[in-house]
C-alpha positions as CSV (number, residue, x, y, z in Angstrom):
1,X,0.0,0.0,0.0
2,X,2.6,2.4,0.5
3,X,4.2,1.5,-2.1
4,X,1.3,2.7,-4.4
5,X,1.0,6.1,-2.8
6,X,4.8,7.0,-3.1
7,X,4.3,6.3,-6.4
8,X,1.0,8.3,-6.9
9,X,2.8,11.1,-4.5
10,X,5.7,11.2,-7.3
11,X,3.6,10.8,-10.2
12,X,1.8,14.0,-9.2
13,X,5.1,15.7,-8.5
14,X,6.2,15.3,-12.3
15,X,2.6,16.1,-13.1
16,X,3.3,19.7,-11.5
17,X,6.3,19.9,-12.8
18,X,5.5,19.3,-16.5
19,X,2.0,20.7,-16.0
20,X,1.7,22.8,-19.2
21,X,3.8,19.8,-21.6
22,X,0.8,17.5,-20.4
23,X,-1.7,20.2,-20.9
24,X,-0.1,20.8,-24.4
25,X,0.2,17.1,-25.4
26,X,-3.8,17.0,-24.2
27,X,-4.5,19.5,-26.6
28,X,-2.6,18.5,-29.6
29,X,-4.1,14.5,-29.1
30,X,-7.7,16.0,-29.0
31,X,-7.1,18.2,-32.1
32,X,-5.7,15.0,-33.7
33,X,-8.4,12.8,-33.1
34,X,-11.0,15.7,-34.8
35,X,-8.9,15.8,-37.9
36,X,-8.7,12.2,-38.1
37,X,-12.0,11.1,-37.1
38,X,-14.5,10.9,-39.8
39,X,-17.3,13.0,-38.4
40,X,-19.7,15.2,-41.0
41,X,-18.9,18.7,-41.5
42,X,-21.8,20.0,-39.5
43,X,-20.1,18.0,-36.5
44,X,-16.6,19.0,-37.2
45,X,-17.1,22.4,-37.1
46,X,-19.1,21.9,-33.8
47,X,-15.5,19.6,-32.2
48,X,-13.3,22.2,-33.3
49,X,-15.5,24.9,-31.8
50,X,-15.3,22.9,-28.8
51,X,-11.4,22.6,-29.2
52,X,-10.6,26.1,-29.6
53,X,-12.6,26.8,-26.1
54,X,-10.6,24.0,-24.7
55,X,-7.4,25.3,-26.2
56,X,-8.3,28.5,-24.7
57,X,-9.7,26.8,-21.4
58,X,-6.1,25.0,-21.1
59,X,-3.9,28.5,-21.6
60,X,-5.9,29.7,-18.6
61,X,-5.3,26.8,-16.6
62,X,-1.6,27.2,-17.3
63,X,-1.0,30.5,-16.4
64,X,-3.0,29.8,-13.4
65,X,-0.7,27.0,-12.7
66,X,2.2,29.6,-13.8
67,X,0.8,32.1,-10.9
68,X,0.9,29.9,-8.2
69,X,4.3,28.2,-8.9
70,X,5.6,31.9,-9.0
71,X,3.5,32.9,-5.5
72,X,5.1,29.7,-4.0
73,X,8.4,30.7,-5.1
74,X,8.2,33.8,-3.5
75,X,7.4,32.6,-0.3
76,X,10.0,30.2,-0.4
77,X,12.4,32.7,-1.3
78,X,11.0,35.3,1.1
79,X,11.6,32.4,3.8
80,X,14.9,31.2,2.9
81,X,16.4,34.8,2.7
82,X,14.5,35.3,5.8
83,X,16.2,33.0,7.8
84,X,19.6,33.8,5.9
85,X,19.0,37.7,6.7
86,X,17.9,37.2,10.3
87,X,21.0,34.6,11.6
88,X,23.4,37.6,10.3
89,X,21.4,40.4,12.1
90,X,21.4,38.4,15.4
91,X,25.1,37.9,14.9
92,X,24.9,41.8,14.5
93,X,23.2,42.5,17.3
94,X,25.0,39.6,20.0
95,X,28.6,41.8,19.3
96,X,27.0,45.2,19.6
97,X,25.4,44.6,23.0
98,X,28.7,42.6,24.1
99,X,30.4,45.9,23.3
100,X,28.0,48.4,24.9
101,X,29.3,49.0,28.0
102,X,32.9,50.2,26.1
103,X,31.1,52.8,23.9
104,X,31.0,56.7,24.3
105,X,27.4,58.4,23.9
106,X,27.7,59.0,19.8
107,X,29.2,55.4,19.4
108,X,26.1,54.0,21.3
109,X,23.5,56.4,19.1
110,X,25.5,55.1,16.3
111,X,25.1,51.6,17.7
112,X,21.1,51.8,18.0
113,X,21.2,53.5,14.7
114,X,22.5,50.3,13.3
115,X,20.4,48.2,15.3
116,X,16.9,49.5,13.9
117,X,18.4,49.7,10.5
118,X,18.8,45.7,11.0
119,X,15.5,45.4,12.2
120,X,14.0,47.2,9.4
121,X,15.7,44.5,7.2
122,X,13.9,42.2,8.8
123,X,10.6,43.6,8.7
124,X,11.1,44.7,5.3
125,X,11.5,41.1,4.1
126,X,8.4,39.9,5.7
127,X,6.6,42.2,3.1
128,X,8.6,41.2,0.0
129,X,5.8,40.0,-2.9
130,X,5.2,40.2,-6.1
131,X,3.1,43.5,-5.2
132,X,6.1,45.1,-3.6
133,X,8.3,44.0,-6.3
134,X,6.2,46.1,-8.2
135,X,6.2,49.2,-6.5
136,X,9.5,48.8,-6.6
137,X,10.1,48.4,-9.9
138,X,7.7,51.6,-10.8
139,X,9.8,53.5,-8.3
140,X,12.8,52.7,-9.5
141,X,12.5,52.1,-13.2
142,X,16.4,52.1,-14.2
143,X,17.0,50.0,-11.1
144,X,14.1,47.0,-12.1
145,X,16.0,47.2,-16.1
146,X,17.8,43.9,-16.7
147,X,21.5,44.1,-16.9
């Protein structure tokens, strides 16, 4: 039994990963079988009009598919350079509270300075998306350009 739902787990792993080549292959097969088959023209006319909807019907389902991929990539991004981000800061912040206590009044404002700039990072990454990417890219138009 387990067997058969490792296999059906990595079945619909490829399935995801290939999603629009099976989608594609889908297509072409049905158009195939229309041009093939030996239907009247009356009734051809009516499959193909059913093809093209499908057709159409199987580009929105892939760049639905598309959408979410990309929304899951963000969040794992978001997450892993999270975590990445975050162990540095606390690294950050460990040495400059170990050195407080050695620090005249402008190195300390300097210090704190510092400090919230770090956590800024941090909170700044919690509200990366594609939204912000964006905004981003509208503010900063010669920035966003591909080298």
């Amino acid at each position: 039994m387990k067997h058969l739902s490792s296999a059906r787990r990595a079945f619909r792993a490829r399935l995801a990963e290939h999603f629009e080549l099976f989608l594609t292959i889908a297509g072409v097969l049905l158009a195939l079988m229309v041009t093939l088959s030996e239907l009247s023209r009356g009734d051809q006319g009516l499959a193909l009009i059913f093809l093209i909807w499908l057709q159409g019907f199987l580009t929105w389902a892939v760049h639905r598919h598309c959408w979410f991929r990309r929304q899951a990539l963000v969040l794992k991004l978001r997450a892993m350079l999270q975590d990445r981000v975050n162990s540095q800061l606390t690294v950050i912040l460990g040495v400059a509270h170990s050195r407080v206590r050695d620090l005249t009044e402008e190195d300390r404002r300097d210090l704190e300075t510092a400090v919230a700039a770090a956590r800024a990072v941090s909170l700044e990454l919690d509200g990366l998306s594609f939204e912000s990417l964006r905004t981003w890219e509208r503010r900063y138009p010669a920035s966003a350009r591909p080298a």
